[in-house]
N, C-alpha and C positions, 0 to 999 in steps of 0.2 A: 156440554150438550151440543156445540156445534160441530165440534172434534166426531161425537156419536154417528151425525148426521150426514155431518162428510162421507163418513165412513160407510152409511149406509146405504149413500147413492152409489158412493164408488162399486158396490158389492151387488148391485142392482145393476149397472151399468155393463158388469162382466158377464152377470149371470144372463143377459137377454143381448148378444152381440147380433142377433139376426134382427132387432128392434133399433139398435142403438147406431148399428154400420150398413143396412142394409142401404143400399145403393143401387141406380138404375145403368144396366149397362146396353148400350145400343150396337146390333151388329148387322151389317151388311152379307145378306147369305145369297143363292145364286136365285133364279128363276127358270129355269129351265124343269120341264116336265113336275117331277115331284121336289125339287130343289130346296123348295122354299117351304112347305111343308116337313118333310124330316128333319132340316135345320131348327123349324120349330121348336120340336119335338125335342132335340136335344137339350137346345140351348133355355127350353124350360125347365131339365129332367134335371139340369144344372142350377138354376137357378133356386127351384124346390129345397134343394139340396145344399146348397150353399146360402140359402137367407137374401137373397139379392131377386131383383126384376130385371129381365129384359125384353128388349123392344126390337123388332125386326124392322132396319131400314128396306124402304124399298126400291128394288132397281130394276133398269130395263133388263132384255133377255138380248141386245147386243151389249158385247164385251166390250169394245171399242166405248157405247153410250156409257157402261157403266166406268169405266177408265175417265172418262169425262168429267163425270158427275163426279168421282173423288177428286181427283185433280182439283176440281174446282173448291171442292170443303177442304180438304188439307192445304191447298195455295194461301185460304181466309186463315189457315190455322185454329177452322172451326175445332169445338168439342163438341160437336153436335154426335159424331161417328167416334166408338169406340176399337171394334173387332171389324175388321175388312181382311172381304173375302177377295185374294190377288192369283191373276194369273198368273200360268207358270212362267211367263213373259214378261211382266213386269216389275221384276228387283229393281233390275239397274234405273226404271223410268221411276219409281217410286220412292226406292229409299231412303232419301233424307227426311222423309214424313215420318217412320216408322222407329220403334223405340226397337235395340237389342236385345233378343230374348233368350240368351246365353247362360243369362244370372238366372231365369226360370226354370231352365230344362237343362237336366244332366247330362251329362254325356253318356251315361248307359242308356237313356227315355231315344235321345236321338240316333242313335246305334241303331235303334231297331226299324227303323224308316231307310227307303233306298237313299244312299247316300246320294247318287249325281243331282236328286232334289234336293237334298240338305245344300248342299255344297252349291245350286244353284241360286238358292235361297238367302244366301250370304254372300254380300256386297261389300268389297274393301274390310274385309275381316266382323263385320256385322251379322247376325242372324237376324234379318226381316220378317221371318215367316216361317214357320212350322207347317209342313206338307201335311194335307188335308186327305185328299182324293188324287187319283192318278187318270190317266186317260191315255187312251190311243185311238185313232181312227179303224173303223169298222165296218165288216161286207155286210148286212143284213140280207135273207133270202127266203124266198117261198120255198119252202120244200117241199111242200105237197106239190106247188104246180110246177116244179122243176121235174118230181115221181111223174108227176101225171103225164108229161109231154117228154119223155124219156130223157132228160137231161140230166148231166153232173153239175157242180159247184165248179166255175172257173178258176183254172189257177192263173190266166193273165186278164188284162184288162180289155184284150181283142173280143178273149172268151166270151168274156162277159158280156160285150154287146152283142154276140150271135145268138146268147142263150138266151138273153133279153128279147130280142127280135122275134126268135122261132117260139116261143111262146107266148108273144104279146099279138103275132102273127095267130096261132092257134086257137087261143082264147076268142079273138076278133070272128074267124069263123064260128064259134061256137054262142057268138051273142054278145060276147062282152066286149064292150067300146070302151070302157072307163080307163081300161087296164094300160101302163105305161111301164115301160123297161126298164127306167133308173133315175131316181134321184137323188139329191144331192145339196148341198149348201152352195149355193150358185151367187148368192148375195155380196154386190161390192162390199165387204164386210173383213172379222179376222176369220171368221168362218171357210170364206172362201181362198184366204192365204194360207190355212189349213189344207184342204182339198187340193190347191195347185200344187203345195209344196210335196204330197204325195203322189202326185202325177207323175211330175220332174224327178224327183228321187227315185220313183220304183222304174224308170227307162233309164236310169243313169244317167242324170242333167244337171247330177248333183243337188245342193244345195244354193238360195239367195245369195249369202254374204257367207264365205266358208270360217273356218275357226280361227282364220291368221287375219279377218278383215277384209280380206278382199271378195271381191265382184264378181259372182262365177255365174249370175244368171241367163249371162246371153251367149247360150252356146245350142248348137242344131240338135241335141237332145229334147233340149229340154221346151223348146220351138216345136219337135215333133209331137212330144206329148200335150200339152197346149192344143195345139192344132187338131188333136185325135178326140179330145173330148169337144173342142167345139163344134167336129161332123158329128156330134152326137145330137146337137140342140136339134128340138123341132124334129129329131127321128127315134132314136131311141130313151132319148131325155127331154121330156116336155120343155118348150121355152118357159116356162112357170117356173122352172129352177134357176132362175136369174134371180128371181126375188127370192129364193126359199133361205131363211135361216135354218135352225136345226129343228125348230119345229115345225114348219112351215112342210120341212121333206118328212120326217115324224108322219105326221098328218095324215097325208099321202098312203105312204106309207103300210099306217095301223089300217086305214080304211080296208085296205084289201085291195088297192087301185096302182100297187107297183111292184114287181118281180124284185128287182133289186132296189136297196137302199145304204148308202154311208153317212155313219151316223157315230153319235161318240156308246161306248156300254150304257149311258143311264136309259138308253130306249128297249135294251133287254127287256126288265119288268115291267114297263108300260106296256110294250107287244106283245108279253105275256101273263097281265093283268087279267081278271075275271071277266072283266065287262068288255074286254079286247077280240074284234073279228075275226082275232089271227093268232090269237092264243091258240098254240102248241101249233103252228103252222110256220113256224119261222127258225130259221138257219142263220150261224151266226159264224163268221172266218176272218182269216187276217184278211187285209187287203191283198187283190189280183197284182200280179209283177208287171212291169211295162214289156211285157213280151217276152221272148225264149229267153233270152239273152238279160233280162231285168228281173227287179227283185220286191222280194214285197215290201212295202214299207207302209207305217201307220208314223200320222205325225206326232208329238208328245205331246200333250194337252193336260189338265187336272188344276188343279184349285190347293190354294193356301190359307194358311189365318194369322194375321199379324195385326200389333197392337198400334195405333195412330200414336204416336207421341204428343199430338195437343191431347190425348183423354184426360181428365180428371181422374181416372181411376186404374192409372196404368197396371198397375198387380192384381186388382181385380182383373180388370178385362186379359191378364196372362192367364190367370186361373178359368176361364171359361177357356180360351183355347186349348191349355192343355186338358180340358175335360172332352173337347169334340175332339181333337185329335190323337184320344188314347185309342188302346186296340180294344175295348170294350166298345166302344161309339162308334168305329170304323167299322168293326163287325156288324152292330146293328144299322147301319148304313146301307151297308151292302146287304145282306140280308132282304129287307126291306127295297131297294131302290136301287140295284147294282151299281153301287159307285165302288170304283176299285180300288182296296185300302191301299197306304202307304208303306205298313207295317210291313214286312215281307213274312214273318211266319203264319200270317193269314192266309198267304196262298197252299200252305197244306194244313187247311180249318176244314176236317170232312164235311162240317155242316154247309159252310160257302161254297164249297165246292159244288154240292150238291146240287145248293139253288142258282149257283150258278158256273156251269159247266163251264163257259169260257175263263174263268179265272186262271184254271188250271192248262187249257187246251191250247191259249196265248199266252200264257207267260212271258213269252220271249218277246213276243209284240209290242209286251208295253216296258220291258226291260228295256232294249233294241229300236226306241222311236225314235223316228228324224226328229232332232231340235230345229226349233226356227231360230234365228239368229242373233239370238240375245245377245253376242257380241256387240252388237250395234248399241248399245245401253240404254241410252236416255232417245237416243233414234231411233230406235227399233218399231213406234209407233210411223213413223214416215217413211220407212223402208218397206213396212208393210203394206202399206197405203199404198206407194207407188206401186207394187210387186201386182198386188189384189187389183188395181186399177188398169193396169196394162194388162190382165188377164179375164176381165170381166169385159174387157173392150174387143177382146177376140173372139171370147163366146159369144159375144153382140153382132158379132158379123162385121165387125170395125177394124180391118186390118188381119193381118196375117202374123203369125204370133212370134216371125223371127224378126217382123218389123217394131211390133211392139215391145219385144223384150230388148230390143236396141235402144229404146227411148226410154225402158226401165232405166237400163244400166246407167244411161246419160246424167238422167234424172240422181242415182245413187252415187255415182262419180260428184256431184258436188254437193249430198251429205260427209260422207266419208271419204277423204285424199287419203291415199296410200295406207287404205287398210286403217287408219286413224279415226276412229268415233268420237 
C-alpha cells in the first residue's frame, strides 16, 4: 500500500508541474516612457505561459541611479533581483555578478542578433547578456512648422540652430511665446555623455578614450563643438535643458513647445500616440553633422537582459529572457513602443516597417553608432562622470570648453596610465 501511494504522489506531482515548480521570478525592466509597461506585458504573457509569477522591480529613469541601486543588491549578493535590465555600457562594470548564458542560447538563436552587441555582451569569454533593444541618438522635428515657415530638415548642426531660430522667431510674431528651438538631455547625467559624445564625434573630435585606451578628448575639435552647443543655452535651447533627462526634453517636446528635439526612437510612438498634440506633426532624421566637413553620428545606446548569479532560480530566470528576447516579443515591442529590435531580419518585417518608418530609413544609424568607451571596463562609470561634468560646466557658463576638457583629460590620465584600465 505505501509502494501504491508513493507512486501516486509521484504521478500527481508530474502531472501539475505549474503547481508543484511554480516560482516567483523578479526583474528589473526600464522606466522610461512606456518601458515599464510593455515589459509588463511581456514578462506576464510569459509567465501565463510557463506556470511561474513575476514581479517587476522598481527603478529610477536615470541610468546612472539605476547602476547604483544594482551595484548595491548584487555587492550584498542579494537574491532579491532575478533578470536585470543592463546597459549597453556596462559588461565590463558588471560582470562578475552575472551567471553565463551560453549553455542557454544556441548559437543559431544568437546568430540572429547583431553581432558587435553580442560580442559586447561577453566579458573575458562570458555571455552576460542577451541584447534586448538597440538605440541611437535621434533629430525629432516639427514638420508642419518647418512647411509652414518654409524650411528644410538640417543636414548640420549650424543648420539646425538657424532653422530653430527663423521659426521660433516666426511663431513669436504670430502669438506664440511658449515655442523653443531645441532640446535636449542637458543633465549632469549618462544622458548627457550621450549628447556630448555626438557633438564631438559628428565635427570630428573624435571619440573620449579611443579603442587602444588612450585619451583623445582634449583636442580643439572637440572644444569647438562643446563650445557651439553652449551659445546655444538661453538662445535657441532653453537653460531648462541643463536639468532635462530624456523625459524632461520629451515633455517639452510632445507639448508642442519645441521645433527640434534629440531624443532616443522610444519617443517615436509617444509623439505619435492618440492623445498626442503632435501626432502626425513630427519628423524623425539621423542626427545633423558638425558642419560641411563633419558627419552625422548617433551614439549607441539599447538595453540587455541578464541573469544575476545570486538568483535562486537561475534557469528559470534564462527562460524568461529568452522569451523577451525572441523575435516574436521584439516585434511586438516595437510594434507597440518603437524599441528597435536586435534581431536583424526584423528590419525587413513590412509590418514594422510600416509603423515605423525610421526602422528602415536609419538603418545605418544604429548599425554605425559611436560607442562610448567601454574599453575603460570597470571605469567607464568615472570616465563618464568626469567627461558629462566638465561638459555640463561649460554649458553652465563655467569655463570655456578647451579649458575644461583639459582638466577632463588630467582628471582621466590618472584613471587610466598608458591606455591601461
Amino acid at each position: 500500500m505505501k509502494k501504491v501511494l508513493a507512486g501516486l504522489v509521484a504521478v500527481a506531482a508530474l502531472s501539475t508541474p505549474s503547481v508543484a515548480l511554480a516560482e516567483k521570478i523578479v526583474i528589473a525592466c526600464g522606466a522610461l516612457g512606456q518601458e515599464a509597461d510593455v515589459c509588463k506585458q511581456g514578462a506576464e504573457a510569459w509567465a501565463k505561459k510557463a506556470g511561474h509569477t513575476v514581479e517587476l522591480m522598481s527603478v529610477p529613469t536615470d541610468a546612472g541611479q539605476q547602476l547604483a541601486q544594482f551595484q548595491q543588491l548584487l555587492a550584498a549578493g542579494s537574491s532579491d533581483i532575478d533578470v536585470v535590465r543592463i546597459d549597453v555600457v556596462w559588461p565590463g562594470i558588471v560582470a562578475n555578478h552575472f551567471i553565463d548564458l551560453k549553455p542557454y542560447f544556441p548559437e543559431d538563436v544568437l546568430k540572429q542578433h547583431f553581432q558587435p552587441i553580442v560580442q559586447n555582451n561577453t566579458v573575458n569569454g562570458k555571455l552576460i547578456a542577451i541584447p534586448w533593444f538597440t538605440d541611437a541618438g535621434l533629430l525629432y522635428y516639427r514638420k508642419d512648422l518647418l512647411e509652414k515657415h518654409g524650411q528644410k530638415p538640417p543636414t548640420t548642426w549650424q543648420e539646425m540652430a538657424q532653422v530653430a531660430q527663423a521659426v521660433v522667431d516666426a511663431e513669436k510674431k504670430a502669438g506664440n511665446t511658449r515655442l523653443v528651438g531645441y532640446v535636449f538631455q542637458g543633465k549632469a547625467y549618462e544622458g548627457l555623455t550621450c549628447n556630448a559624445l555626438e557633438w564631438v564625434d559628428s565635427f570630428g573630435g573624435g571619440t573620449i578614450v579611443d579603442s587602444k585606451g588612450q585619451i583623445t578628448i582634449n583636442n580643439p575639435k572637440a572644444a569647438e563643438a562643446i563650445d557651439f552647443f553652449a551659445g546655444l543655452i538661453g538662445n535657441v535651447a532653453p537653460k531648462g535643458v541643463l536639468s532635462y533627462e530624456e523625459e524632461g526634453a520629451r515633455g517639452v517636446f510632445q507639448k508642442g513647445d519645441a521645433v527640434f528635439m534629440r531624443n532616443w526612437p522610444y519617443a517615436w510612438s509617444l509623439a505619435n500616440a492618440k492623445d498626442s498634440p503632435i501626432a502626425g506633426k513630427v519628423g524623425v532624421m539621423a542626427l545633423p553633422k558638425g558642419g560641411p566637413d563633419g558627419k552625422s553620428t548617433g551614439t549607441l545606446g539599447g538595453w540587455q537582459l541578464g541573469v544575476s548569479k545570486y538568483s535562486k532560480n537561475p534557469a528559470i530566470a534564462a527562460e524568461l529572457v529568452k522569451y523577451l528576447t525572441s523575435a516574436e516579443e521584439q516585434k511586438r515591442r516595437a510594434l507597440v513602443a518603437s524599441f528597435n529590435p536586435t534581431i536583424m531580419s526584423l528590419y525587413k518585417d513590412a509590418e514594422l516597417l510600416k509603423a515605423n518608418p525610421f526602422l528602415g530609413e536609419l538603418y545605418d544609424t544604429f548599425v554605425n553608432a559611436v560607442p562610448r568607451p567601454t574599453i575603460t571596463g570597470a571605469k567607464y562609470n568615472q570616465v563618464s562622470t568626469e567627461f558629462r561634468n566638465g561638459v555640463h560646466a561649460t554649458l553652465s557658463g563655467k569655463g570655456k570648453a578647451a579649458d575644461n576638457l583639459k582638466k577632463v583629460e588630467a582628471k582621466l590620465k590618472k584613471l587610466g596610465k598608458n591606455g591601461k584600465w
